[in-house]
N, C-alpha and C positions, 0 to 999 in steps of 0.2 A: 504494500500500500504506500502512496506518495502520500504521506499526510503535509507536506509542504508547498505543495506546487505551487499553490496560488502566490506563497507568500516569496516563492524562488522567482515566480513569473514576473512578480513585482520591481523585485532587485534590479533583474537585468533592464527592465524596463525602463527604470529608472537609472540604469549605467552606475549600479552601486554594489551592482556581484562580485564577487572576490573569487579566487582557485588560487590553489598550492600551486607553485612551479618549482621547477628543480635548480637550486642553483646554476647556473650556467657562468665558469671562471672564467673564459675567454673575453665575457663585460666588463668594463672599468666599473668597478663598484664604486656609486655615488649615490647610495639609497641604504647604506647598514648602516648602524650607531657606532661600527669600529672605527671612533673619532680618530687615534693615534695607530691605527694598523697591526694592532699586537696583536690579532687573531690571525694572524699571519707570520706573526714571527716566532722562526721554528727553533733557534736558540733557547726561546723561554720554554717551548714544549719540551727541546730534549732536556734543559735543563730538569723540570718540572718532574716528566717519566723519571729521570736517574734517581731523584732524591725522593720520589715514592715508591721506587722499589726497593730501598733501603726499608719501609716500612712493612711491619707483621702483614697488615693487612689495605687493601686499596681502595674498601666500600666502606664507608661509616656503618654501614648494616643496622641501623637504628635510629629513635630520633634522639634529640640533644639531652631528653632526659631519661633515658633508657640505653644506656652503654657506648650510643652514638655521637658523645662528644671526645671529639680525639684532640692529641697535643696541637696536630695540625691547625686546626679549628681556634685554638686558645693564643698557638703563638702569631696569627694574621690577626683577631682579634685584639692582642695586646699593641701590636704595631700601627692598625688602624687607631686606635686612641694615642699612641703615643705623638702620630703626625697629624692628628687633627686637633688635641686637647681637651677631646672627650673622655670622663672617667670609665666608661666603661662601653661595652662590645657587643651584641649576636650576631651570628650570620643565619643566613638561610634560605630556603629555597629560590627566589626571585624578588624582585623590585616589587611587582604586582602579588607577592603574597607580604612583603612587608609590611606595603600599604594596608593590606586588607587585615593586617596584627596590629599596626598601631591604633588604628582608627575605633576598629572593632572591637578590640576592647577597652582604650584608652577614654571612649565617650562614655559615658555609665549613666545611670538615672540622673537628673538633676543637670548634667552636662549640656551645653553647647559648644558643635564643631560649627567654625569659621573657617568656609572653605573658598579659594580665589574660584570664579567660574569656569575656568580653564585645567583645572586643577587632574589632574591623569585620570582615566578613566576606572583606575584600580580603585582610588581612594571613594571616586562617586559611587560604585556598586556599594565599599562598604560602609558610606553614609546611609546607603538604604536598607542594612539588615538592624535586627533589632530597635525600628521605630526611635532612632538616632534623629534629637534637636538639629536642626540643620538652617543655618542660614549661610547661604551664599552672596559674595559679594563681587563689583565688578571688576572684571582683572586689572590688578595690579593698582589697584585701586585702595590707597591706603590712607586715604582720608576719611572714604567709607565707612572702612573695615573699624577704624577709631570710635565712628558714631556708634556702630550697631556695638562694637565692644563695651561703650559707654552705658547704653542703654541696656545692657544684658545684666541681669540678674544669676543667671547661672552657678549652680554649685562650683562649678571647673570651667574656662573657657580654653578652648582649643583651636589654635589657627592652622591650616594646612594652605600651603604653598610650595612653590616646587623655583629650585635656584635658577634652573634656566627652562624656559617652558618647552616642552618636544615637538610640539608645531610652527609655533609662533617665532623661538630662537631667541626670547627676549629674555631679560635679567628681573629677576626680582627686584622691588621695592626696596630699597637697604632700608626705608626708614619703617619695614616690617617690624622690624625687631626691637627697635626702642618701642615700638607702640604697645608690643608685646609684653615688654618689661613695665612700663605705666600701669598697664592693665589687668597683670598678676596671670598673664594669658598662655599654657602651654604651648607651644613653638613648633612645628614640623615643618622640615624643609625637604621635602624630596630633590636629590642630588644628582638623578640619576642621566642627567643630561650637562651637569657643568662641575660635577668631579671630573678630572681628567683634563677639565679643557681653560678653566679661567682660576686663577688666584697668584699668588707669587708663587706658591711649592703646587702649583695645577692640583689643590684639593680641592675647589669648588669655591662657592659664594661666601662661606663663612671664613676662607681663606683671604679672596679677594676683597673684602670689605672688612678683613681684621679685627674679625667680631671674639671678644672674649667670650669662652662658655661659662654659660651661666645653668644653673640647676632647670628652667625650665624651655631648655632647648633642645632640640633634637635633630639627627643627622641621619638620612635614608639613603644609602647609595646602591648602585649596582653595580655587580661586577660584567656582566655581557657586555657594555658598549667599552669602555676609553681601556678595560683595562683588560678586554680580549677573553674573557671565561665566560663563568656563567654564574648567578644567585646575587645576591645582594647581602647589606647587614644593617643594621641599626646601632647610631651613638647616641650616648644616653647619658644622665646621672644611672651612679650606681644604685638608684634608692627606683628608677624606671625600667632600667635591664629585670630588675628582682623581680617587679610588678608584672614584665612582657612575659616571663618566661614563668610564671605562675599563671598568665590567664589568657596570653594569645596563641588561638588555638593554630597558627599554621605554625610557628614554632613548638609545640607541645605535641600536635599531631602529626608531623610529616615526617618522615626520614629525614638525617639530617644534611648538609650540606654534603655533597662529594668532594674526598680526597683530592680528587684532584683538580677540581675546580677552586678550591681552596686555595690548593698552593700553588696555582698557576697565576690566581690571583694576589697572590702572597707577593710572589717575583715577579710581577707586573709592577703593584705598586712600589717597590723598590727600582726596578726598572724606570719608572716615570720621574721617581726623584733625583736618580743618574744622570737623567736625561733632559731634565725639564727645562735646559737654558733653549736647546734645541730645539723643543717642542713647539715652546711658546713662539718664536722665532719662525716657524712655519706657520702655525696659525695666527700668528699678523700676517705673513708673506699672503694669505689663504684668504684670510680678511678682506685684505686690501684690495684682491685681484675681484672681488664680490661688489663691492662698492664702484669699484672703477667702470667695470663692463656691464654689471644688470642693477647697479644703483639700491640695493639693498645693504644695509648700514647694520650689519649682525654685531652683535657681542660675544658670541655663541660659533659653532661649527654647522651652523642650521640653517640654511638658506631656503623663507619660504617666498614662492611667488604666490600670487592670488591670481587664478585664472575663473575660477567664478562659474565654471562648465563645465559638467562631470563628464561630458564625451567629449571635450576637446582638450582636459586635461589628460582623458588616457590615450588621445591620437598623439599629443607630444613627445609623453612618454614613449609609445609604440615607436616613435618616429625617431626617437633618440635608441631603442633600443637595436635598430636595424643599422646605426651607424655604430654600433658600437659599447653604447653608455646607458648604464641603468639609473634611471634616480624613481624616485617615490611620487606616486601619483594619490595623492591625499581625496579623501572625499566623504561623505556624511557616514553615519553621528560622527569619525574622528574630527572631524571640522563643523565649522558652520557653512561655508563655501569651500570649493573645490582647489585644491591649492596645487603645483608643486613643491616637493620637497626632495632639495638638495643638498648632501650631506659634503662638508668641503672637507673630506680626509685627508689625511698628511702623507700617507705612505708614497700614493702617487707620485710620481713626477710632476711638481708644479706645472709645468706645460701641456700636461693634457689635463687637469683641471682649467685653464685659460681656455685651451681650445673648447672644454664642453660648455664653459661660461660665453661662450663667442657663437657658439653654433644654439643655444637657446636663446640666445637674445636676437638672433635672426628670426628663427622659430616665432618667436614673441613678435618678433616687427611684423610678420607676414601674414599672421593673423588677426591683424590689428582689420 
């Protein structure tokens, strides 16, 4: 039985259907969140393999409280707080199930979550379980966010924001976080798009705007984009690590992070501190070449055009893919309008990033 046809028939109709495709390497990839190309760099793998076979065993084979927390897991945890400032550490499964730990259980009776409108779609689902106070404000919008903090009555208030947004490419508010502090306001900054890519040591926005921690802030980062693995973690006071890992259930219920995604991510971020004069250094070179040719002023490794047309966003795409170049053909609910989205990675050779920024800005004139 097709119990979905209608609603399949709809999609395509609408030029909003999606299909898996198979990676195809032969594309200049300019559509993955591999902001600095370490999922690519085979150094860090072999390195990686050699020092996990030194260990007993290669599966966590359990979750974090049930035998599944290994050294591996504790000494990437203890390195993330040592380079970010945070007291303390989890890892685990992805960006999108951290979101769904903090939120979900972090909002409780009596609570209101302050969430920017933009805000990842992981964290909106889980504003919606458990009949979560919810007020949304509008992005980046923090004079807003002030009033309705004001006006809140709330046992606990909770703001959620994300350091550099996954569509849009933009930076947070810096002046989030004083507002937060006036207002006695828990803090969540989802990282998972500006660790790796903006601060003086490339940890992200709490990097880049040199913000002291403080007891009610919080750091969500992922490991699959800048730092080439996979899973995510959360930084915390020690007094909210205790809290997460007593009551959010994708840490409590999941197997725990993989071995080797761990410490792949372990010697990534170590890798990026090696390197980070470097980095930085291509991503202004990356920047600049974005502004210059298609007049987009990013902060970020996120280059979105606004095309506005769900079938003439994916002929673009189609039309870049046949020369060669993949980038990301954005379209509803991930957007409001139909966007491109171009990922300016570093691994490349700077010159065929200029040429794909030259051949869509032709693209763009000819559609005009």
């Amino acid at each position: 039985m097709n119990y979905y046809v209608n609603e399949l028939k709809a999609l395509k109709k609408s030029n909003r259907y999606r299909t898996r495709e198979i990676v195809d390497y032969s594309l200049k990839d300019f559509a993955s969140n591999d902001y600095l190309g370490l999922a690519s760099n085979k150094e860090l793998h072999i390195l990686t393999c050699k020092e996990l076979s030194l260990n007993p065993v290669h599966s966590p084979k359990a979750s974090l409280l049930v035998s599944g927390y290994h050294q591996i897991h504790k000494d990437f945890e203890a390195t993330l707080c040592e380079v970010n400032g945070f007291e303390d550490a989890v890892v685990l499964g992805s960006g999108f199930n951290a979101n769904i730990a903090l939120i979900e259980s972090l909002v409780r009776k009596g609570d209101t979550l302050f969430m920017d409108e933009k805000f990842h779609a992981s964290g909106v689902l889980a504003s919606n379980l458990n009949e979560l106070h919810v007020e949304f404000f509008k992005h980046n919008d923090s004079d807003e966010l002030k009033r309705l903090l004001q006006a809140s009555d709330a046992k606990r208030k909770i703001v959620a924001v994300e350091g550099i947004y996954s569509m849009d490419g933009d930076l947070m508010d810096e002046k989030i976080f004083a507002i937060c502090d006036e207002e006695d306001a828990i803090l969540i900054v989802d990282e998972a798009h500006s660790s790796g890519v903006v601060g003086e040591n490339l940890m992200g926005v709490y990097d880049l705007f040199d913000i002291k921690i403080k007891p009610n802030y919080i750091k969500m980062g992922t490991l699959g984009k800048a730092y080439g693995s996979f899973g995510a973690y959360i930084l915390a006071s020690s007094h909210i690590v205790e809290y997460l890992t007593n009551r959010a259930k994708p840490i409590i219920y999941a197997t725990s992070l993989s071995l080797y995604d761990t410490l792949l991510a372990h010697n990534s971020l170590k890798y990026i501190l090696q390197n980070k004069r470097e980095f930085k250094e291509k991503i202004i070179a990356r920047q600049r070449i974005v502004k210059e040719i298609l007049h987009v002023d990013t902060p970020s490794l996120v280059v979105p055009i606004i095309i506005g047309d769900n079938k003439k966003v994916i002929d673009i795409r189609d039309e870049l893919r046949n020369e060669g170049y993949i980038i990301g053909a954005i379209r509803q609910p991930t957007v409001e309008s139909a966007i491109l989205r171009i990922i300016a990675r570093i691994d490349d050779d700077i010159s065929v990033f200029q040429e794909l920024c030259e051949r869509v800005k032709r693209l763009l004139d000819e559609s005009i």
